[in-house]
CHARMM-style PDB file with segment names, atoms N, HN, CA, C and O in Angstrom:
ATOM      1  N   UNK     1     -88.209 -53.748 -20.058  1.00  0.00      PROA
ATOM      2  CA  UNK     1     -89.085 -53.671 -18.920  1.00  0.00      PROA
ATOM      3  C   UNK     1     -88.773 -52.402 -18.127  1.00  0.00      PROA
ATOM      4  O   UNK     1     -87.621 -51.969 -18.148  1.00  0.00      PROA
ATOM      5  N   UNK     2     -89.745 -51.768 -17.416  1.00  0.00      PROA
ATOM      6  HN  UNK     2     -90.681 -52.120 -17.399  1.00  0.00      PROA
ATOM      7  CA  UNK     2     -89.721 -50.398 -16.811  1.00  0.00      PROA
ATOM      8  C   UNK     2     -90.382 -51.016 -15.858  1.00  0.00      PROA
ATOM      9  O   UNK     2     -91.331 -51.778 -15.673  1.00  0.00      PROA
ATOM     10  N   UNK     3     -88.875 -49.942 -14.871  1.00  0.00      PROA
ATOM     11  HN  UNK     3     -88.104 -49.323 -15.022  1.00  0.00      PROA
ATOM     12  CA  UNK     3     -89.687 -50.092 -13.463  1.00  0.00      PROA
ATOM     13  C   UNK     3     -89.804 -49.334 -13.019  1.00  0.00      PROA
ATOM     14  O   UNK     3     -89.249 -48.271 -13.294  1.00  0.00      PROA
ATOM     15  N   UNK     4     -91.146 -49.664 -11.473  1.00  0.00      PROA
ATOM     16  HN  UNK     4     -91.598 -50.528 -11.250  1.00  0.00      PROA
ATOM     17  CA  UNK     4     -91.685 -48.445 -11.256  1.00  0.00      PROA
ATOM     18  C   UNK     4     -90.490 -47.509 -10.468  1.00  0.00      PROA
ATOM     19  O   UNK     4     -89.486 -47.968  -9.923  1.00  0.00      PROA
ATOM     20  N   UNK     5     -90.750 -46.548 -10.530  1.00  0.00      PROA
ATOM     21  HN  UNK     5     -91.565 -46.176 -10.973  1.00  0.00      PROA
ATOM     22  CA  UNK     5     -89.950 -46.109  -8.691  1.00  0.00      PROA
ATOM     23  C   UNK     5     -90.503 -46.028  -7.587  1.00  0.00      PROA
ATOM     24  O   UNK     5     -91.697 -45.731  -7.609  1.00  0.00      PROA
ATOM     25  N   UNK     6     -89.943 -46.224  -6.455  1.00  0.00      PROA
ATOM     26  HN  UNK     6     -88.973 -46.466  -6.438  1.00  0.00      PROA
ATOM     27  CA  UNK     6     -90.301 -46.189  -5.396  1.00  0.00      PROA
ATOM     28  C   UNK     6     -90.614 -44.665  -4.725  1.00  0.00      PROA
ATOM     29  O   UNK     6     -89.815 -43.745  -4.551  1.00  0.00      PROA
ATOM     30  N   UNK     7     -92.124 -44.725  -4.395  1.00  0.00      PROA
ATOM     31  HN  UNK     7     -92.773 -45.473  -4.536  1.00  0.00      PROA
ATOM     32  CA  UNK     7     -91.813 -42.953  -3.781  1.00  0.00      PROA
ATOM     33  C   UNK     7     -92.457 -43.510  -2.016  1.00  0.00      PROA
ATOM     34  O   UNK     7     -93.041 -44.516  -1.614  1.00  0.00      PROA
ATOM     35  N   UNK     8     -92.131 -42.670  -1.584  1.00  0.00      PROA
ATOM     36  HN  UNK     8     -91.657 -41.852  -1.910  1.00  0.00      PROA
ATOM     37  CA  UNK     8     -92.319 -42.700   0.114  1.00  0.00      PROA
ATOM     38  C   UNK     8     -93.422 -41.810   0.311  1.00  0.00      PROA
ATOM     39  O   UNK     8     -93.384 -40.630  -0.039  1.00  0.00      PROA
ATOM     40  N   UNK     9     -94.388 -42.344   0.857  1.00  0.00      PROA
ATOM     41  HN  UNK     9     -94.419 -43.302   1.142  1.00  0.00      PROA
ATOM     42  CA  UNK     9     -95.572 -41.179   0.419  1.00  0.00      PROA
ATOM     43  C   UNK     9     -95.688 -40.734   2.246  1.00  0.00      PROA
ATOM     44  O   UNK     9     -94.935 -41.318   3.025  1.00  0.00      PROA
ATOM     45  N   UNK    10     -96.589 -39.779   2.723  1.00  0.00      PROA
ATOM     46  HN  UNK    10     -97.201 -39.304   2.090  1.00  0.00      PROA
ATOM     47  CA  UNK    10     -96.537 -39.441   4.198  1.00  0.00      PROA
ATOM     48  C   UNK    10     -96.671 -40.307   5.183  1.00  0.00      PROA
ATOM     49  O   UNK    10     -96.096 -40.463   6.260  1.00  0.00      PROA
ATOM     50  N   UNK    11     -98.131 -41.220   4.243  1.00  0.00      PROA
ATOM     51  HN  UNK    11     -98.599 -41.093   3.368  1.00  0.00      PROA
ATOM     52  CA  UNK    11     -98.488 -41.788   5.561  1.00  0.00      PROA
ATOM     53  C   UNK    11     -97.653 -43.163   5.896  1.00  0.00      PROA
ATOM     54  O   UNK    11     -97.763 -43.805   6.941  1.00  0.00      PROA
ATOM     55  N   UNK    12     -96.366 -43.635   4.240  1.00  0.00      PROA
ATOM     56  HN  UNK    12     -96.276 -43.114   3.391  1.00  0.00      PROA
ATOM     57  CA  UNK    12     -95.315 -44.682   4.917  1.00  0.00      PROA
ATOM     58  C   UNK    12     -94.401 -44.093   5.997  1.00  0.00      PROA
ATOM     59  O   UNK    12     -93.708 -44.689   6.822  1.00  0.00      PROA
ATOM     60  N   UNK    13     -94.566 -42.775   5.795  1.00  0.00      PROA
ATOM     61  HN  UNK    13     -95.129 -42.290   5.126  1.00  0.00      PROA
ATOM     62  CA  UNK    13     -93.200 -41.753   6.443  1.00  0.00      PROA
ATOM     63  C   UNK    13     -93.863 -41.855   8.168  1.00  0.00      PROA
ATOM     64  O   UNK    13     -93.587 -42.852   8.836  1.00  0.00      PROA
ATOM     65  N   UNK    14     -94.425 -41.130   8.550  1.00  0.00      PROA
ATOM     66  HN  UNK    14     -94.649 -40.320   8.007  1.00  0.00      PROA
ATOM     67  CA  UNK    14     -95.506 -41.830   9.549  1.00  0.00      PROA
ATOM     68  C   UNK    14     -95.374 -42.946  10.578  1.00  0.00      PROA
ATOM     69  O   UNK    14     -94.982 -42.983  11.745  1.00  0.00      PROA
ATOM     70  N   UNK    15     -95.979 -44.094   9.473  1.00  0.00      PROA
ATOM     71  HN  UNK    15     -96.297 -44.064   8.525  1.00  0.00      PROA
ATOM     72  CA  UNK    15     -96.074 -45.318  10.097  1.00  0.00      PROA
ATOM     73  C   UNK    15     -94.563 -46.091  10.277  1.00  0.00      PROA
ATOM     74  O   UNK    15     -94.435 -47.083  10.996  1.00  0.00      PROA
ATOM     75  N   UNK    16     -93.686 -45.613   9.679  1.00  0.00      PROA
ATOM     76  HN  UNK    16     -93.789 -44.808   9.095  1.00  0.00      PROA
ATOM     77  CA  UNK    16     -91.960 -46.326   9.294  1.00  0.00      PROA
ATOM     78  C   UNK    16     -91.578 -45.567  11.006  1.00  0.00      PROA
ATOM     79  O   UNK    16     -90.921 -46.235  11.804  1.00  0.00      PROA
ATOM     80  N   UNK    17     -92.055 -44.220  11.363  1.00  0.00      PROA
ATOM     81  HN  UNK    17     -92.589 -43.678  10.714  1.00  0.00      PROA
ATOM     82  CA  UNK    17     -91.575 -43.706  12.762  1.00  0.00      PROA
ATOM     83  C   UNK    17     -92.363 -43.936  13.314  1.00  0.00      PROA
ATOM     84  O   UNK    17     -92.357 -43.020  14.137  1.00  0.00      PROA
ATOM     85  N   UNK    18     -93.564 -44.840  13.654  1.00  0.00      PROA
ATOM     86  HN  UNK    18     -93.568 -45.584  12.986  1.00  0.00      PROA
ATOM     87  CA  UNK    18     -94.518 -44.478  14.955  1.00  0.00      PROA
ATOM     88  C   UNK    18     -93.616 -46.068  14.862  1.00  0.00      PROA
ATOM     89  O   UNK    18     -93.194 -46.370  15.978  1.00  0.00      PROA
ATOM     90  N   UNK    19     -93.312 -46.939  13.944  1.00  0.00      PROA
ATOM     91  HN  UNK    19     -93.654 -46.694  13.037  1.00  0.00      PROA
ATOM     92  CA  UNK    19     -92.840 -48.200  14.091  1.00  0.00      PROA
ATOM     93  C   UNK    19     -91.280 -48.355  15.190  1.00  0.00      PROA
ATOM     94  O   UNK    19     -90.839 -48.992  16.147  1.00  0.00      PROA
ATOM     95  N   UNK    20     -90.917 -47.253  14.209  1.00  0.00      PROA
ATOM     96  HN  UNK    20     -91.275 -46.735  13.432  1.00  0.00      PROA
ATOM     97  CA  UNK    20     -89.265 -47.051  14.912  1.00  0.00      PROA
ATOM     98  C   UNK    20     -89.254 -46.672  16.697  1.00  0.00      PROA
ATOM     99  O   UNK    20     -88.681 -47.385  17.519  1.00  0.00      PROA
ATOM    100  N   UNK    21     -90.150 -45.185  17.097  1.00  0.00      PROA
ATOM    101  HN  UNK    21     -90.616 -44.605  16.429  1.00  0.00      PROA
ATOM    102  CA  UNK    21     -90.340 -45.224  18.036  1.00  0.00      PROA
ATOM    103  C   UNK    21     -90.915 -46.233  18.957  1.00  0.00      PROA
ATOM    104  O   UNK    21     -90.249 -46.206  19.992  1.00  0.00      PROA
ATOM    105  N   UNK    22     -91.831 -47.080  19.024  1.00  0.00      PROA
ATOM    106  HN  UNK    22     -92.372 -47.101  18.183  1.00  0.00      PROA
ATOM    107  CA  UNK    22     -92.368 -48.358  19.423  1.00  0.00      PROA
ATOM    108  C   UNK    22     -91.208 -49.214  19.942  1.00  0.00      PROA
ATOM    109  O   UNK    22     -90.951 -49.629  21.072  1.00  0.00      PROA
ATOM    110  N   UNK    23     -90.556 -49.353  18.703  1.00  0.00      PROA
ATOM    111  HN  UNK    23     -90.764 -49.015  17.786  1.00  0.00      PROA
ATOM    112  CA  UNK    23     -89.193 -50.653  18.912  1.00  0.00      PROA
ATOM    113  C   UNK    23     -88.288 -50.181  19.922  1.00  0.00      PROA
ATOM    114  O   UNK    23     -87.714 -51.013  20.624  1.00  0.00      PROA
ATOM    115  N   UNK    24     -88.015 -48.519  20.142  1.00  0.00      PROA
ATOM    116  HN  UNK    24     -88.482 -47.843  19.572  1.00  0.00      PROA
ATOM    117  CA  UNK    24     -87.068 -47.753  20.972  1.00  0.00      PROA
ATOM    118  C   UNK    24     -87.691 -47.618  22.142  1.00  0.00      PROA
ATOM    119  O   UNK    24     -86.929 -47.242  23.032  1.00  0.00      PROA
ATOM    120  N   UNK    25     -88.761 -47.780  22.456  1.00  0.00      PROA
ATOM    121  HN  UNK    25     -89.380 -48.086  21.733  1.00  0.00      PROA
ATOM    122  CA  UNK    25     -89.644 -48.236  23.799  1.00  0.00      PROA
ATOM    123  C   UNK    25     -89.546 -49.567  24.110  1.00  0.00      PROA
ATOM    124  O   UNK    25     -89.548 -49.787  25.322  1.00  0.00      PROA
ATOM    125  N   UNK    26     -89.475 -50.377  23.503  1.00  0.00      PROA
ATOM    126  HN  UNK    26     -89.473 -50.199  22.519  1.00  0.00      PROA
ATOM    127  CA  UNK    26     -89.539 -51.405  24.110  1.00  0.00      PROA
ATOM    128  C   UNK    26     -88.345 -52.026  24.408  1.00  0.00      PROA
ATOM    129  O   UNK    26     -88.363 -53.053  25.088  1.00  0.00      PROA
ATOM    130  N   UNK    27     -87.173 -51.498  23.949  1.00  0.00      PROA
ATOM    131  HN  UNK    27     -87.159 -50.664  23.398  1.00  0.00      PROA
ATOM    132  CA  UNK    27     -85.490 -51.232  23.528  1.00  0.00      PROA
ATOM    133  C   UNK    27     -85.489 -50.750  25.659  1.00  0.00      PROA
ATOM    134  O   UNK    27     -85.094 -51.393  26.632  1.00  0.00      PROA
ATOM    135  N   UNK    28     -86.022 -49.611  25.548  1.00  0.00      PROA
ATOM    136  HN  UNK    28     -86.344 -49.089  24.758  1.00  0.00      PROA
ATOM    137  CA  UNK    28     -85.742 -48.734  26.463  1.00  0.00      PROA
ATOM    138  C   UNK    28     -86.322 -49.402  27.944  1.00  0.00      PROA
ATOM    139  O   UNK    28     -85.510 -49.378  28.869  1.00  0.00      PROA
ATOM    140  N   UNK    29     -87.612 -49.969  28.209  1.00  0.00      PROA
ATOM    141  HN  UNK    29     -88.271 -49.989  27.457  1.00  0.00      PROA
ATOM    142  CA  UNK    29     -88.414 -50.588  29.763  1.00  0.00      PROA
ATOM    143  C   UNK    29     -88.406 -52.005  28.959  1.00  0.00      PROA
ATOM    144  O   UNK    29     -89.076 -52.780  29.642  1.00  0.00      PROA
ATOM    145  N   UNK    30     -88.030 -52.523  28.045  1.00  0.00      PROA
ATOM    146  HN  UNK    30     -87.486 -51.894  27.491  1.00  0.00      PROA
ATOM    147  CA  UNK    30     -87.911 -53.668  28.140  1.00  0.00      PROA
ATOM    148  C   UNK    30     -89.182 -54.915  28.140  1.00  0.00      PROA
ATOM    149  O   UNK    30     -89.070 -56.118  28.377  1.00  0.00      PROA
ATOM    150  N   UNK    31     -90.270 -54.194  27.817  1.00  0.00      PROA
ATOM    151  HN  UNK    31     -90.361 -53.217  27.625  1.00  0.00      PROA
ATOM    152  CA  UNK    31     -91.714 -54.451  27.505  1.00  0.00      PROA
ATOM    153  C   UNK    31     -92.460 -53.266  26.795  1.00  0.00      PROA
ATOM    154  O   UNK    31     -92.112 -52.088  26.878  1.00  0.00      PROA
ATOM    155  N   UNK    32     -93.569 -53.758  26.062  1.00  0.00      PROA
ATOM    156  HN  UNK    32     -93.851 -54.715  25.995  1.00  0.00      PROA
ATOM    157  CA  UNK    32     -94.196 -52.853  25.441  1.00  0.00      PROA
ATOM    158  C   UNK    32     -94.914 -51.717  26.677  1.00  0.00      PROA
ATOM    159  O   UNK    32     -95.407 -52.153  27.717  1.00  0.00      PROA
ATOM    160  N   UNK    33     -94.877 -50.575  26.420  1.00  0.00      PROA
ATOM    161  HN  UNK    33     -94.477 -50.221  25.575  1.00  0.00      PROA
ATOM    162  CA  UNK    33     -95.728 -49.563  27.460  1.00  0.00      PROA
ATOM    163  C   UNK    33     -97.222 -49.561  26.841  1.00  0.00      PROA
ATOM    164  O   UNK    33     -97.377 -49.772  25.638  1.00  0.00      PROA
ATOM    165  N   UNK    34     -97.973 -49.392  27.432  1.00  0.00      PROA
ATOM    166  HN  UNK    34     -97.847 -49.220  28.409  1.00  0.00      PROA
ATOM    167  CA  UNK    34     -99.177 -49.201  27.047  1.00  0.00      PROA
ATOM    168  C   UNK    34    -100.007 -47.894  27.467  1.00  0.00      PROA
ATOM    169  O   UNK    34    -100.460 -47.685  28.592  1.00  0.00      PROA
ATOM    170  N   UNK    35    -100.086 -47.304  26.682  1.00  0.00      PROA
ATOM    171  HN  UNK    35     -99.717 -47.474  25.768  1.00  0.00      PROA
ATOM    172  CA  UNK    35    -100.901 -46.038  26.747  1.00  0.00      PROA
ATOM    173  C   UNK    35    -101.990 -45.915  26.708  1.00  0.00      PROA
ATOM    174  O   UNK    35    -102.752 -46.108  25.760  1.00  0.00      PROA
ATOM    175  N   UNK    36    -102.285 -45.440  28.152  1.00  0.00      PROA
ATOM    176  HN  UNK    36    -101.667 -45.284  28.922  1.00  0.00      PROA
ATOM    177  CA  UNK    36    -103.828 -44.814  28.274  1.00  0.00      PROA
ATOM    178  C   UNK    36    -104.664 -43.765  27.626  1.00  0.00      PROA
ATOM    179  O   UNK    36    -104.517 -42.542  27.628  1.00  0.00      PROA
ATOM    180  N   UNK    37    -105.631 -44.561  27.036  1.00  0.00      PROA
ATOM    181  HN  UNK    37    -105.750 -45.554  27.035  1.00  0.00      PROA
ATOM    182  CA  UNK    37    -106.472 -43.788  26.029  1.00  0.00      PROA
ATOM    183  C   UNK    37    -107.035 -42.298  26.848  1.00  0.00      PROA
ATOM    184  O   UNK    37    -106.739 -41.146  26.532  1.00  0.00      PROA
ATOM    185  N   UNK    38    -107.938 -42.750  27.993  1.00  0.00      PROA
ATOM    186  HN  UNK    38    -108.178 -43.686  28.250  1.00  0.00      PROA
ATOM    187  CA  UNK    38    -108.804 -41.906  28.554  1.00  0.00      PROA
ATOM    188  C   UNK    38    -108.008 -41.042  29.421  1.00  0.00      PROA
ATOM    189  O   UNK    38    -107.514 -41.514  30.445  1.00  0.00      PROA
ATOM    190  N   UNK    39    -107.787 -39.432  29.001  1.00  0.00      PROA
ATOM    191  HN  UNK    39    -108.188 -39.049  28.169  1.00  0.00      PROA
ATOM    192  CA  UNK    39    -106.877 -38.627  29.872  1.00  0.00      PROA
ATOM    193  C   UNK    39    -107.509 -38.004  30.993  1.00  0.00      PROA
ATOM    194  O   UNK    39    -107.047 -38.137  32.126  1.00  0.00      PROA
ATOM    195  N   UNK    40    -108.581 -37.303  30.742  1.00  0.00      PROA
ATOM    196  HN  UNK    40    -108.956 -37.195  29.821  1.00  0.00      PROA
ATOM    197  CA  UNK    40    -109.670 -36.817  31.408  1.00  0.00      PROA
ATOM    198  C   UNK    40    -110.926 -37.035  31.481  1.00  0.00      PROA
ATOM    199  O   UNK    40    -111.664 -36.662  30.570  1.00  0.00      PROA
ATOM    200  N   UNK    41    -111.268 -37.497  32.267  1.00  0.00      PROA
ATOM    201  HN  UNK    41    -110.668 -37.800  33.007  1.00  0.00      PROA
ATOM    202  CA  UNK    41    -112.981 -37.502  31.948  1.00  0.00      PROA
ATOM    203  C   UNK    41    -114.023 -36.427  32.191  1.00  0.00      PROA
ATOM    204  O   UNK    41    -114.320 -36.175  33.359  1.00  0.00      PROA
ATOM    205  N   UNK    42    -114.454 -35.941  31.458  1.00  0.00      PROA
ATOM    206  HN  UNK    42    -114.213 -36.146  30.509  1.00  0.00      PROA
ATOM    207  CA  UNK    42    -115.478 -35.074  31.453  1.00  0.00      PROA
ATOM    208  C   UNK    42    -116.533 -34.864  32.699  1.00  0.00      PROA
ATOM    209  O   UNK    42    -117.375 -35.749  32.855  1.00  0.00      PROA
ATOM    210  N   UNK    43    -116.530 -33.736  33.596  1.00  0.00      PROA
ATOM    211  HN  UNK    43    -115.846 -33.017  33.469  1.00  0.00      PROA
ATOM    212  CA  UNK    43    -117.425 -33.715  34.458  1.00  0.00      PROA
ATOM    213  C   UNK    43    -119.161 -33.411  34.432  1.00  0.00      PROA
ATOM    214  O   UNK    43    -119.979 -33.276  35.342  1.00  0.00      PROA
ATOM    215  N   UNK    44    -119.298 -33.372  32.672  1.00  0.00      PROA
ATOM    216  HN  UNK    44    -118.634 -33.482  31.933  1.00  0.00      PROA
ATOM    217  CA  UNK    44    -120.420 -33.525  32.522  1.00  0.00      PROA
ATOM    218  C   UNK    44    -120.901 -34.038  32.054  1.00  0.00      PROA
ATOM    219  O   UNK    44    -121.982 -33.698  31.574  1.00  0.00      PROA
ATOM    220  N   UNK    45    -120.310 -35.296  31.908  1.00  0.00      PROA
ATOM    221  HN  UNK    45    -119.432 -35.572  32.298  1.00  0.00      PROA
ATOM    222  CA  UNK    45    -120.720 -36.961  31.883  1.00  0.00      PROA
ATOM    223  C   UNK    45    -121.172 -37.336  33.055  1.00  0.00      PROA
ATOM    224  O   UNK    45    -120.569 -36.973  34.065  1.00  0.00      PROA
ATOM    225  N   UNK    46    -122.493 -38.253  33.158  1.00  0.00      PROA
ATOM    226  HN  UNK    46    -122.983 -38.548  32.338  1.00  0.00      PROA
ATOM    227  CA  UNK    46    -123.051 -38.843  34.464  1.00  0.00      PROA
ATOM    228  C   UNK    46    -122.494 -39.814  34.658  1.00  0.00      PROA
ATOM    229  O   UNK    46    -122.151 -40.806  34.015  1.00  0.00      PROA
ATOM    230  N   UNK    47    -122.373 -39.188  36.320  1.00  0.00      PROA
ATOM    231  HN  UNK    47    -122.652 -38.382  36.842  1.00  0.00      PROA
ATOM    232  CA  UNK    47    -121.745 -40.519  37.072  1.00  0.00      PROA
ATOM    233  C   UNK    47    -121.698 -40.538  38.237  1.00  0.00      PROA
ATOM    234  O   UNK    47    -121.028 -39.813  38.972  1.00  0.00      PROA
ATOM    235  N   UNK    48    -122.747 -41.773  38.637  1.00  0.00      PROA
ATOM    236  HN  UNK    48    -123.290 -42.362  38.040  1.00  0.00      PROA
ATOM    237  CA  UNK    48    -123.484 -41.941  39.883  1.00  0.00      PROA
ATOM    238  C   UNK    48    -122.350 -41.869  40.836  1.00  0.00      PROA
ATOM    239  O   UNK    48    -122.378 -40.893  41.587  1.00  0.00      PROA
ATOM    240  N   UNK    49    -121.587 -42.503  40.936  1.00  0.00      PROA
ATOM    241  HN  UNK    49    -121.564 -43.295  40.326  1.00  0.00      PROA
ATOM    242  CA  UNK    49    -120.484 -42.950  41.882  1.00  0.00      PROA
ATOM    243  C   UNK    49    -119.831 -41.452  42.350  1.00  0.00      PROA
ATOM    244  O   UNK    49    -119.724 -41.189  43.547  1.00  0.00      PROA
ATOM    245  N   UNK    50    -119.430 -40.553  41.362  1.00  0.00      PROA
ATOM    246  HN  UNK    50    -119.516 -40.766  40.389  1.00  0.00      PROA
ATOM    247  CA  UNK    50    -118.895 -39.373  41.917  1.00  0.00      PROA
ATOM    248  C   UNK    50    -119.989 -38.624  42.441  1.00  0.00      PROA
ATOM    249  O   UNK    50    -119.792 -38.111  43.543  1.00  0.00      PROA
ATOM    250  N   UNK    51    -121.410 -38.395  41.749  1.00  0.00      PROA
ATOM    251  HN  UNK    51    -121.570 -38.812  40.854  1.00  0.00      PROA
ATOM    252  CA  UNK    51    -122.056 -37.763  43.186  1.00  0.00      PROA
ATOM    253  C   UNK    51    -122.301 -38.142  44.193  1.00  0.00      PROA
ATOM    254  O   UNK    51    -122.545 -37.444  45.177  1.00  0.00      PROA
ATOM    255  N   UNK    52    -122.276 -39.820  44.115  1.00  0.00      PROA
ATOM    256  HN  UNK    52    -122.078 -40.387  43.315  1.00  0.00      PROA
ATOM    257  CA  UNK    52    -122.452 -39.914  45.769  1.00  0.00      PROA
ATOM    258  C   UNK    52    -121.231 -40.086  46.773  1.00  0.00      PROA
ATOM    259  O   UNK    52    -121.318 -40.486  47.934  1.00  0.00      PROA
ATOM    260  N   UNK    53    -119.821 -39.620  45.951  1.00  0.00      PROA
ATOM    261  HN  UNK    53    -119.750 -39.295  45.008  1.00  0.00      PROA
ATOM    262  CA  UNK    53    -118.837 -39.583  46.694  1.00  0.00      PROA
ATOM    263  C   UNK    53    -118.948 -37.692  47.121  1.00  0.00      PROA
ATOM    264  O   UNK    53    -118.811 -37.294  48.278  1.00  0.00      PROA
ATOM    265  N   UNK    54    -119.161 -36.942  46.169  1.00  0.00      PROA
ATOM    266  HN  UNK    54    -119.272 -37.265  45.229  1.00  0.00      PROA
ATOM    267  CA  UNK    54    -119.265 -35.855  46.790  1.00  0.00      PROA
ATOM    268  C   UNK    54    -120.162 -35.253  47.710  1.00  0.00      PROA
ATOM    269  O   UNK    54    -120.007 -34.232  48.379  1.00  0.00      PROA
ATOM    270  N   UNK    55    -121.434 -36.288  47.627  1.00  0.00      PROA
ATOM    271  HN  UNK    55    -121.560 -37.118  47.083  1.00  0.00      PROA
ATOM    272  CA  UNK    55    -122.397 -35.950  48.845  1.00  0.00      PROA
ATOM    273  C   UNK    55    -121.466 -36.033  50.394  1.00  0.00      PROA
ATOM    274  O   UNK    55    -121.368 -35.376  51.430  1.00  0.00      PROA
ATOM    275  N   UNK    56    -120.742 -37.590  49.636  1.00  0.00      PROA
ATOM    276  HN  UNK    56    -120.821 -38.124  48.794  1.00  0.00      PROA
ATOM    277  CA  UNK    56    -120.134 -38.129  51.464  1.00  0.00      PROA
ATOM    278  C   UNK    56    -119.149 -36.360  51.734  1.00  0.00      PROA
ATOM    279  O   UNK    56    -119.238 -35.647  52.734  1.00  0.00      PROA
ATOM    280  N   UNK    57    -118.539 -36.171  50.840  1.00  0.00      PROA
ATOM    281  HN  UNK    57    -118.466 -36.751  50.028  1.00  0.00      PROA
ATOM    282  CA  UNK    57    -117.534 -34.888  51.185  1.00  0.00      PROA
ATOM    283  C   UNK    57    -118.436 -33.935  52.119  1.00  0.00      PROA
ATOM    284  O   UNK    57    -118.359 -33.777  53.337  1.00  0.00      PROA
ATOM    285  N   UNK    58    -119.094 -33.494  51.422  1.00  0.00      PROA
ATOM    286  HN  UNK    58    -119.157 -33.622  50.433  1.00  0.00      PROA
ATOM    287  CA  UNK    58    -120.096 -32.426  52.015  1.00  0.00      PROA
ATOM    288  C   UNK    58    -120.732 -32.767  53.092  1.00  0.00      PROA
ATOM    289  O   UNK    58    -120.707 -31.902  53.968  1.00  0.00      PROA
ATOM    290  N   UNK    59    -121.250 -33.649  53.320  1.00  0.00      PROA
ATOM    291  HN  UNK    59    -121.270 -34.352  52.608  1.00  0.00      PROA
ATOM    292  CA  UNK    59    -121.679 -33.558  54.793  1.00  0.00      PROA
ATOM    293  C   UNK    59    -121.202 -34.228  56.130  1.00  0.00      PROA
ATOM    294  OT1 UNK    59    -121.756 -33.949  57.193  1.00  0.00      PROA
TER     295      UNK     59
END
């Protein structure tokens, strides 16, 4: 019988450290952190609420 070998391909290499780091976060604050998707929002996306907060600015 032949066996296979084991190869480590990138994306186990990858996922084995986004795993490791995870566990060392939660090691570290003692709950999972949760990361915010949305960093910036685009100012030329509509959105009622900020022009009518910048009207209030302006006048």
């Amino acid at each position: 019988m032949v066996r296979k070998k084991l190869r480590i391909t990138k994306r186990d290499y990858l996922l084995a450290n986004r795993r490791a780091s995870r566990l060392e976060e939660i090691q570290a604050h003692g709950k999972p952190v949760a990361n915010r998707t949305m960093v910036h929002r685009s100012k030329k996306v509509y959105d009622r609420n900020r022009v009518k907060r910048e009207d209030r600015r302006q006048s």
